[in-house]
C-alpha positions in Angstrom: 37.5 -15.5 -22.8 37.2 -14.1 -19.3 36.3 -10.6 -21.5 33.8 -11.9 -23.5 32.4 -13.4 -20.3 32.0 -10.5 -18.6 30.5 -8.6 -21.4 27.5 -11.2 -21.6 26.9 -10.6 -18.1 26.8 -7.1 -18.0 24.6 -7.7 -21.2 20.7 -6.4 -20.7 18.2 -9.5 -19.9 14.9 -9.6 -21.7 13.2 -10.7 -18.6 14.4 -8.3 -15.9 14.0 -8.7 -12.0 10.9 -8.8 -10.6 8.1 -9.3 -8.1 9.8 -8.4 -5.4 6.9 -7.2 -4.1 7.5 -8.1 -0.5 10.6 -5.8 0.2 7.9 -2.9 -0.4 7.5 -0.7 2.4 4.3 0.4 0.6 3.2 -3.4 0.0 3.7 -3.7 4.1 1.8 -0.7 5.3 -0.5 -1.9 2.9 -1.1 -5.3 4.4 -1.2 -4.1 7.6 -4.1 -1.5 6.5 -5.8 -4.4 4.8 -5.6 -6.7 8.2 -6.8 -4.1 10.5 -9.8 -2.6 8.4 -11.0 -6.4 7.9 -10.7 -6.0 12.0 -11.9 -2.4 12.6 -15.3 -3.6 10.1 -15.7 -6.4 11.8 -16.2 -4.6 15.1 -17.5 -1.1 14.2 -19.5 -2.2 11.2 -22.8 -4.1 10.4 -22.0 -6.5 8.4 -25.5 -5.9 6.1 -23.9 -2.3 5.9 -22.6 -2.3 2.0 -19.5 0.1 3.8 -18.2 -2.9 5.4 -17.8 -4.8 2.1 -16.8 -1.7 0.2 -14.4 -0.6 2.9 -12.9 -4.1 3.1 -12.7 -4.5 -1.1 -11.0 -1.0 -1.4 -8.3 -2.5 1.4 -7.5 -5.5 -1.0 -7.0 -3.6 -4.0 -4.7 -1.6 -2.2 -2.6 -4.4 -1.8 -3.5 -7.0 -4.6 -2.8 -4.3 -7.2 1.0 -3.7 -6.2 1.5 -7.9 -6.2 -0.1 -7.6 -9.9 1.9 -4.8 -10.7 5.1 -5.9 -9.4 4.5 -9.5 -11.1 3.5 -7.7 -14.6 7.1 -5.9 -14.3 8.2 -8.8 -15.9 6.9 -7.7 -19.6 5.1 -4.3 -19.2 6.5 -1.8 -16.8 3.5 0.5 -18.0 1.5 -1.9 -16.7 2.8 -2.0 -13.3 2.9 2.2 -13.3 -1.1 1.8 -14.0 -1.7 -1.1 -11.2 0.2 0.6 -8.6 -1.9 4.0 -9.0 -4.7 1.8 -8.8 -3.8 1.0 -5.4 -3.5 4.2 -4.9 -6.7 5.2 -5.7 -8.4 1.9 -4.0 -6.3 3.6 -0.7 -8.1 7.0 -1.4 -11.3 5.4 -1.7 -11.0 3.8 1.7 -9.4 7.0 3.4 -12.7 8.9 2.9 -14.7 6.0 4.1 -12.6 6.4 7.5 -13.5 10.1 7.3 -17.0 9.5 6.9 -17.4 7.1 9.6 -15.7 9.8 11.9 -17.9 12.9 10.4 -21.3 11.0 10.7 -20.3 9.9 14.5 -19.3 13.9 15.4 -15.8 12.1 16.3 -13.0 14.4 15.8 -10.4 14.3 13.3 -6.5 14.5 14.3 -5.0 17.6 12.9 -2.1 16.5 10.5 0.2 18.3 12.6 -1.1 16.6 16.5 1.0 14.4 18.3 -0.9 11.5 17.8 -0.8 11.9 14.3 3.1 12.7 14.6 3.5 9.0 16.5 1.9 7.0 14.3 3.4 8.8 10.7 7.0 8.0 12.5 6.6 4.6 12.6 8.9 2.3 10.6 8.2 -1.1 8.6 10.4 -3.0 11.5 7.9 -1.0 14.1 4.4 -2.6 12.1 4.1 -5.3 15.0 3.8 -3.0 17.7 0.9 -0.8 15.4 -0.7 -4.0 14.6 -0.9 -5.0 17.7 -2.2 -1.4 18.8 -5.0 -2.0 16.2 -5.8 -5.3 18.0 -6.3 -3.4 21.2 -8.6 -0.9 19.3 -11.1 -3.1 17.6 -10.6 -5.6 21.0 -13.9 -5.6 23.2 -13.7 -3.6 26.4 -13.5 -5.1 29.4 -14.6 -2.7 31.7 -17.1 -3.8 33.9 -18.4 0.1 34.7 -22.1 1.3 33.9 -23.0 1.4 30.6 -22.5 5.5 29.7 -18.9 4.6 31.2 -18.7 2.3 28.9 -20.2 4.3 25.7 -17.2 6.7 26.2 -14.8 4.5 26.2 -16.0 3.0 22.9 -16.6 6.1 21.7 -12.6 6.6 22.3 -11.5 4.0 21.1 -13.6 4.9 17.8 -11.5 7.7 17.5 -8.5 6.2 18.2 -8.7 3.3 15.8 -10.2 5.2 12.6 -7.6 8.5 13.3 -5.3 5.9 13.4 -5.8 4.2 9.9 -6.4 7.8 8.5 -2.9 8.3 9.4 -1.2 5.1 7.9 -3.3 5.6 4.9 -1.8 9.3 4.2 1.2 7.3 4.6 0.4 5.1 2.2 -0.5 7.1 -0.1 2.3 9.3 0.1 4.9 6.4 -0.4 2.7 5.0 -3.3 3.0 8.4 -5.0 6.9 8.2 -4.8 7.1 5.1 -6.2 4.6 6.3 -9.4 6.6 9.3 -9.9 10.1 6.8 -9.6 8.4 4.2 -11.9 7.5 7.2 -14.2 10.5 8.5 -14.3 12.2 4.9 -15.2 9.9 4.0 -18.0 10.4 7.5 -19.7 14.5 6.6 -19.6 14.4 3.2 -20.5 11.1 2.2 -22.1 9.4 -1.0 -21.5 9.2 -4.6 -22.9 9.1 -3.6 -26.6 12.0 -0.7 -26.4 13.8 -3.7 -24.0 13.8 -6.0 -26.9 14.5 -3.9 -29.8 18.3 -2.8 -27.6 18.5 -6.7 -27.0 17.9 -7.4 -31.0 20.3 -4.9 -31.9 22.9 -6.2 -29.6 22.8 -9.9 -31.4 22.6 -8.5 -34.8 26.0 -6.4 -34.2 27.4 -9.2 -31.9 27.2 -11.7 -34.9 27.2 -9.1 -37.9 23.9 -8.8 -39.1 22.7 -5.8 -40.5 
């Protein structure tokens, strides 16, 4: 008895794991992109200016399309595979907006190999509060009460700062999303998806009751 028990467990389950979403490192970093860019648009954006809206939308697919994904698992992991290089995509989309806005304010770009660049790639998903609240101080309003070219500067840093910043954590992003393609990829091609998944489970029944 205890045999057969343990066989049915090991067994494969038509509906496997999923949307789990929220253990994600990339579905983290991604909110935290999505939460700060609403923030940095807000404050470095006109509203009227279709960027903001764009920049914003391309944040949200970033993250809505690894919830979908992770949720489709369920029944189609070639569905997931396509959602989560959507958000991919929807993260590349809003890492040249964050160029742009740099390039069209002559604002320099970190090199990839700078120390500030270095600082921000090294944090972790238990260090996101301390970069969250980092992007608080960014897009916060400055409170210096010096003349107004003192001032300019200052913003003008800050500028820099905040969208160097993002530029970072979305190559990070990215980078983490394009592991997890290639692992989901690499997954689907060994086992299959929904219809493979059922035709094993089919076969199992038919032999564990003697069908042919």
């Amino acid at each position: 008895m205890r045999k057969k028990m343990k066989n049915k467990d090991a067994s494969e389950h038509l509906i496997p794991p999923h949307g789990g979403y929220s253990k994600l490192v990339t579905y983290k970093i991604g909110l935290l992109i999505y939460d700060a860019t609403v923030a940095f648009c807000e404050h470095y954006l006109d509203r009227k200016d279709r960027t903001f809206d764009q920049m914003v939308q391309a944040a949200r697919s970033g993250v809505a399309n690894i919830v979908e994904g992770s949720q489709a698992s369920a029944t189609s992991k070639k569905t997931e595979l396509k959602l989560t290089n959507v958000a991919k995509a929807s993260q590349e989309e809003l890492l040249e907006d964050y160029r742009s806005f740099l390039r069209q304010r002559n604002l320099p770009m970190w090199d990839a190999k700078s120390a500030q660049a270095h600082t921000v790639r090294q944090a972790r998903p238990e260090n996101l509060v301390q970069l969250r609240q980092l992007m608080v101080f960014l897009v916060s309003d400055l409170s210096d009460k010096s003349d107004k070219s003192d001032k300019s500067d200052k913003n003008a840093v800050k500028q820099e700062v905040a969208a160097n910043t993002m530029i970072c954590l979305i190559n990070q992003e990215t980078f983490l999303l394009a592991r997890q393609i290639s692992r989901l990829a690499a997954d689907f091609e060994k086992d299959g998806g929904f219809t493979e998944r059922l035709y094993r489970i089919r076969s199992e029944k038919r032999k564990q009751y003697g069908e042919k």
